[in-house]
C-alpha positions as CSV (number, residue, x, y, z in Angstrom):
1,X,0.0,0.0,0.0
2,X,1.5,3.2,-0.8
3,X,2.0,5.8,1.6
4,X,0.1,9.3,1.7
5,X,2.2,11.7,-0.1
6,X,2.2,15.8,0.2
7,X,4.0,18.8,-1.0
8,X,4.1,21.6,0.4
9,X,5.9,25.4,-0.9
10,X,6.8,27.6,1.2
11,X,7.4,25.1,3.6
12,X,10.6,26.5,5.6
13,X,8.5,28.7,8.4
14,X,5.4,30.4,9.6
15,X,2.0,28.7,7.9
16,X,4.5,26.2,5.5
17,X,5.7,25.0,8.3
18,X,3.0,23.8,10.6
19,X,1.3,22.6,7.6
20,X,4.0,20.4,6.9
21,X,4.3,19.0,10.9
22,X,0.8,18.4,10.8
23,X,0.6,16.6,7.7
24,X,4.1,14.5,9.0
25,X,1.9,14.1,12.6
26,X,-0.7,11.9,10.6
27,X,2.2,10.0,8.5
28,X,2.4,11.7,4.9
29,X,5.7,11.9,3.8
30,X,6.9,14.9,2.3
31,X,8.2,17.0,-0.2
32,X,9.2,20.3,1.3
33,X,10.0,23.3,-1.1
34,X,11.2,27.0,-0.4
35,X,13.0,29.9,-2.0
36,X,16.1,30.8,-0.3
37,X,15.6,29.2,3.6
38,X,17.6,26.3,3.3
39,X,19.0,25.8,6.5
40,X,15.4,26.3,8.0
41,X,14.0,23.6,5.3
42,X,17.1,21.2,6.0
43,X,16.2,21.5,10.2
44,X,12.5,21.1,9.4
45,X,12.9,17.7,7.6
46,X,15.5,16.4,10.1
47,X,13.0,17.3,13.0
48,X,9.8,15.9,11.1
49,X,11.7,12.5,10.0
50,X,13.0,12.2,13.9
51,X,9.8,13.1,15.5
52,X,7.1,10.8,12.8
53,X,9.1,8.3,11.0
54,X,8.4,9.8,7.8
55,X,10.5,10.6,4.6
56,X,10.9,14.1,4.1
57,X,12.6,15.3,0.1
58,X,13.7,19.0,0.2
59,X,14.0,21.6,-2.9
60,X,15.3,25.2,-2.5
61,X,14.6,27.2,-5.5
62,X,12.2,30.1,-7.0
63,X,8.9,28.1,-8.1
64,X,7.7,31.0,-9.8
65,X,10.5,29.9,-12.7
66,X,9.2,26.7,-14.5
67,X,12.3,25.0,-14.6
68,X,12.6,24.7,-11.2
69,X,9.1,23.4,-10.8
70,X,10.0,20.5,-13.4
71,X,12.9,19.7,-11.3
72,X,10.8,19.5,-8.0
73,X,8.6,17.0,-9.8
74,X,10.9,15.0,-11.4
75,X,11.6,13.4,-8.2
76,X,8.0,12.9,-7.6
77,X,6.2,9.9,-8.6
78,X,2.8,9.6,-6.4
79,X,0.7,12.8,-4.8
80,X,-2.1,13.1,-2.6
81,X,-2.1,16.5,-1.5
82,X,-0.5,19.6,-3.3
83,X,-0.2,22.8,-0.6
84,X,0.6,25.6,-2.8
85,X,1.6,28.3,0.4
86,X,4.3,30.1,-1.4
87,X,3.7,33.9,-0.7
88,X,5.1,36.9,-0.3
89,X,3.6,40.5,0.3
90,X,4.7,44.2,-0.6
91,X,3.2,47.0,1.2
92,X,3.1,50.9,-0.6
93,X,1.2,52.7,-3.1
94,X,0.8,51.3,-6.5
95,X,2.1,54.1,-8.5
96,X,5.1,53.9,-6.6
97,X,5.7,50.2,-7.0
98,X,8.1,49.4,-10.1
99,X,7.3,46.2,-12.8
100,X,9.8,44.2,-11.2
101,X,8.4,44.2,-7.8
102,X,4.9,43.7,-9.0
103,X,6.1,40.7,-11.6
104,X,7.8,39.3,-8.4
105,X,4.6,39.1,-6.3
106,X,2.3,37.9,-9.0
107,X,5.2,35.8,-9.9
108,X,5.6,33.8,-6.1
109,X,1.8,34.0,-5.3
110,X,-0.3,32.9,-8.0
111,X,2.1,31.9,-11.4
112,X,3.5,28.9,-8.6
113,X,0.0,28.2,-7.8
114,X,-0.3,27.6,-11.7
115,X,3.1,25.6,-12.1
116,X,2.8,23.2,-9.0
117,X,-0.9,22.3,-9.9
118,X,0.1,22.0,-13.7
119,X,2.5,19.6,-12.9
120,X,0.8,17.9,-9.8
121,X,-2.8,17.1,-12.1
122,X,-1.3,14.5,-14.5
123,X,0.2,12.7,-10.8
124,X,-3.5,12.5,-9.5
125,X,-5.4,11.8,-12.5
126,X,-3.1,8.8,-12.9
127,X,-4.4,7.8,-9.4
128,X,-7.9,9.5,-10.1
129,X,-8.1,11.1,-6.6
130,X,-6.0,14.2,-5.0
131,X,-6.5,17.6,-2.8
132,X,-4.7,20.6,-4.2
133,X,-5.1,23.2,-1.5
134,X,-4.3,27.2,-2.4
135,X,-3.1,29.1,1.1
136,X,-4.8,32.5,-0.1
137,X,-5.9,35.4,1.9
138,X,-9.0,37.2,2.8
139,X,-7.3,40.3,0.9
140,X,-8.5,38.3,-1.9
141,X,-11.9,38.8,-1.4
142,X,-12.4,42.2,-0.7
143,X,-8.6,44.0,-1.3
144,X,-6.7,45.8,1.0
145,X,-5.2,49.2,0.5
146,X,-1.3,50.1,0.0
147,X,-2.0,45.9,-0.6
148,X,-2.5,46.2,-4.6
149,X,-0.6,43.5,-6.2
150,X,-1.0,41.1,-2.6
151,X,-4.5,41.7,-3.0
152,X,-4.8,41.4,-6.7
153,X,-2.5,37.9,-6.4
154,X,-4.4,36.1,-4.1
155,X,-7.7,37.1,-5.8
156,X,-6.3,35.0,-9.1
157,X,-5.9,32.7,-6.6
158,X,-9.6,32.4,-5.3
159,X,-10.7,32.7,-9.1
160,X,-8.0,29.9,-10.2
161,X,-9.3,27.6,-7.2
162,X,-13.0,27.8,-8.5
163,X,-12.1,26.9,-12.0
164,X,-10.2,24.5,-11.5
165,X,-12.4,22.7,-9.2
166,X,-15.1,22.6,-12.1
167,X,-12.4,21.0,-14.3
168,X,-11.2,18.6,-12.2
169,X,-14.3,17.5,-10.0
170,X,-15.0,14.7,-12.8
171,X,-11.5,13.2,-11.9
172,X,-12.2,13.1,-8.5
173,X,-9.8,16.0,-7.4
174,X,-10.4,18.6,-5.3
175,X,-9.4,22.0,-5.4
176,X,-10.4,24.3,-2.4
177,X,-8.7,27.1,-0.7
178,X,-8.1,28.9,2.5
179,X,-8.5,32.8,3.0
180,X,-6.3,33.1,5.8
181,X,-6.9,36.6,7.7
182,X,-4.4,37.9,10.7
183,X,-2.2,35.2,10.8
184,X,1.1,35.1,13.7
185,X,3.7,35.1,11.2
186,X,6.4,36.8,9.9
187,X,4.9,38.5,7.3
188,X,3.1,40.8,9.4
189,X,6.1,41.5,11.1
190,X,5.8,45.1,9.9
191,X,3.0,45.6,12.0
192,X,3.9,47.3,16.3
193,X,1.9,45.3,18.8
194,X,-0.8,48.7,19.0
195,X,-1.6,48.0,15.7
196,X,-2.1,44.7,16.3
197,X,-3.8,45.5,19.2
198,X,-6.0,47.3,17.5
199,X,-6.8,44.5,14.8
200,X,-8.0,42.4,17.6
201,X,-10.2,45.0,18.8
202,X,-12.1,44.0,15.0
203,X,-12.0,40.2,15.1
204,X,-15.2,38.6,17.2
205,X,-12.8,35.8,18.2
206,X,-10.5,37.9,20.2
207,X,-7.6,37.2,18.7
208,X,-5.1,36.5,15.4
209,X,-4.8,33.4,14.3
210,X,-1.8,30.6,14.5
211,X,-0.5,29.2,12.0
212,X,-1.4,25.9,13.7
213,X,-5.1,27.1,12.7
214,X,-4.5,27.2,9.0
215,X,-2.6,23.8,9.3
216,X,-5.9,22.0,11.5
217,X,-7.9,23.7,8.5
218,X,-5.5,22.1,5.5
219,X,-5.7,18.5,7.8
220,X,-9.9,18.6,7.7
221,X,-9.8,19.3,3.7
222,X,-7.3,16.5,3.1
223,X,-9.8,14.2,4.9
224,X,-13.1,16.0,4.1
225,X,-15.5,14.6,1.8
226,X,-14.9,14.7,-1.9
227,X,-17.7,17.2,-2.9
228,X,-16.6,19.5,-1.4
229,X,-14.5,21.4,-3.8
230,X,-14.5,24.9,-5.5
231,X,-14.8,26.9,-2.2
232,X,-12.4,30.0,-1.0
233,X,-13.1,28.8,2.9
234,X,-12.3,32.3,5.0
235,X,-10.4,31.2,8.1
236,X,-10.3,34.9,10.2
237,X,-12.4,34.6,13.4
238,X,-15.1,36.0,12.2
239,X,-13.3,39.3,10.9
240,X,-14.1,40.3,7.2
């Protein structure tokens, strides 16, 4: 019997990686990607393969570039669950942000999405089951100012998850993703505790979320029921 099988991007820290010790806690061995954080990705896998008895595979490179993506999958022969978490965000006005920047978070946060799943689909419609699961934002649904091209990224995201659910429900795959909202990461490192503060003061449930939250979320799709598919599930206490 062959052994449940993820990947996760973005995989080194933060939401990437409790999603991949959550996965490794209920025995999927891994494929761990990330940019630049090798040494982060390197103690990950040694502490998931002590801790779970699992096989973790690592691959440091930009996933927004195709080559590398074909390189990450070269390796990979069986798939049940694709996490496409890869993300980065910019913060300032749009007219001040240059092409390079914007192509840089477009590129990261939804052209990945499109490379990992592209290369992922012909895995699980071999098999003729699979979860592809998009980490997105609530940004995506409604925008966020000085947030443009975040905003703009993870709402191709929430449009990608829909259609491709429609085109893949007939192979028995599944594509669903998560609108994360405050999340205790890095990326809203930015942000002095008063603003956060203040943040809280908006959310009914009293607090931000952990990125254990988002990883108990990604754990109930890969074991939900297989019609339910095509849905941008908000996970933000309640807050937009």
């Amino acid at each position: 019997m062959k052994r449940k099988t993820a990947l996760i991007t973005g995989a080194s820290r933060g939401i990437g990686r409790a999603i991949a010790t959550a996965l490794a806690q209920n025995g999927y061995d891994l494929f761990l990607a990330c940019h630049k954080n090798e040494a982060f990705l390197s103690e990950l896998k040694k502490d998931l393969e002590h801790q779970y008895t699992v096989t973790c595979k690592t691959m440091i490179g930009d996933i927004s570039q195709e080559e590398t993506v074909r390189k990450l999958f070269f390796s990979i022969d069986h798939l049940d669950v694709l996490v496409n978490n890869a993300g980065i965000s910019h913060i300032g006005l749009l007219h001040e942000m240059d092409l390079e920047e914007w192509n840089r978070v477009i590129g990261t946060n939804l052209t990945s999405v499109f490379l990992c799943s592209k290369y992922a689909i012909p895995l699980m419609l071999r098999e003729k089951h699979g979860k592809i699961i998009n980490i997105s934002s609530v940004w995506g649904n409604v925008g966020a100012s000085t947030e443009v091209a975040y905003s703009a990224s993870k709402g191709g995201v929430n449009a990608f998850t829909r259609a491709l659910a429609k085109e893949l429900a007939p192979s028995g795959i599944q594509v669903n993703a998560l609108a994360c909202g405050m999340i205790n990461t890095e990326m809203n490192g930015h942000l002095t505790p008063d603003e956060i503060n203040t943040i809280i003061e908006e959310i009914p449930a009293d607090r931000i979320g952990q990125p254990e939250d988002i990883a108990s979320a990604v754990l109930s799709l890969c074991a939900g029921s297989s019609y339910l598919t095509g849905q941008v599930i908000a996970i933000d206490g309640a807050w937009i």
